[in-house]
C-alpha positions, -999 to 999 in steps of 0.1 A, spaced: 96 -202 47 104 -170 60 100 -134 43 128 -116 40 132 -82 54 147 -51 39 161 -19 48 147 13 37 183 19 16 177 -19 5 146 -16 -10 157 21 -21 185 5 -38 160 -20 -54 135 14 -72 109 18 -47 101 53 -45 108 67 -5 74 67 5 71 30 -2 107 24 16 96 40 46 66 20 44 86 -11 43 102 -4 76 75 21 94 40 9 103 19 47 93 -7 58 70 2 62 34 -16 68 0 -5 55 -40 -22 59 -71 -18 33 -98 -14 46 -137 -54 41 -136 -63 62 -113 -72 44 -81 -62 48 -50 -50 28 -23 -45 34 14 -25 11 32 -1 12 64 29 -14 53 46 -22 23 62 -55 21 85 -68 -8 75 -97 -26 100 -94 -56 112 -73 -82 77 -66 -101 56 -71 -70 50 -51 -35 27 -67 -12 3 -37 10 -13 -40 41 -43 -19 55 -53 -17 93 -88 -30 92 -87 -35 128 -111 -8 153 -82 21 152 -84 24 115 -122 25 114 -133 44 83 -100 40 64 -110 25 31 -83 8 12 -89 10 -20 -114 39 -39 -129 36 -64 -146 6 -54 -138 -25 -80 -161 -47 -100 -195 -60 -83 -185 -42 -49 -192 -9 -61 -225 -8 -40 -206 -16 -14 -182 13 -8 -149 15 -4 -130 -19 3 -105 -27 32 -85 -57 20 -81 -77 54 -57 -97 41 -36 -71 19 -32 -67 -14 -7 -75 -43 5 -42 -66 27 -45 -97 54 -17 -91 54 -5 -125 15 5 -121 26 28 -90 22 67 -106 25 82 -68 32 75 -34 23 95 -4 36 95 33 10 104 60 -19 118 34 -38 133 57 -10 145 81 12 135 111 
């Protein structure tokens, strides 16, 4: 089964805030905050379905240092911030913010 893609005025149309569209079309660096104060990092947005946005980090060399997620969850604290190679499922409704290029273009 293959995903389906959207446009940015598609998944506009479908509540995501701009900065998440774009991410949805435009591999880059962006920043959200859920209601509970953490914070992600990620470089892709990709829709999953009307509660759910699926978010991709570049854990590959290039992105060295980017941590995904702060603060750290659960028994990984000690470890630092996490990378999640594989992405990692958000509820929209738990989005507070989103940011486009955080730390600049």
């Amino acid at each position: 089964m293959t995903q389906q893609q959207y446009t940015e005025d598609e998944l506009l149309a479908r509540g995501w805030p701009p900065a998440l569209a774009k991410a949805g079309i435009d591999f880059f660096d962006y920043a959200l905050g859920l209601r509970n104060g953490t914070v992600l990092r990620f470089n892709e947005a990709r829709y999953i379905d009307q509660e759910w946005v699926h978010l991709s980090a570049g854990c590959e060399p290039r992105y060295e240092g980017l941590e995904m997620l702060w603060p750290p969850l659960g028994e990984h604290r000690d470890m630092g911030p996490l990378c999640f190679q594989r992405g990692i499922d958000v509820r929209l409704m738990e989005i507070a913010w989103v940011a486009d290029a955080p730390y600049g273009s």
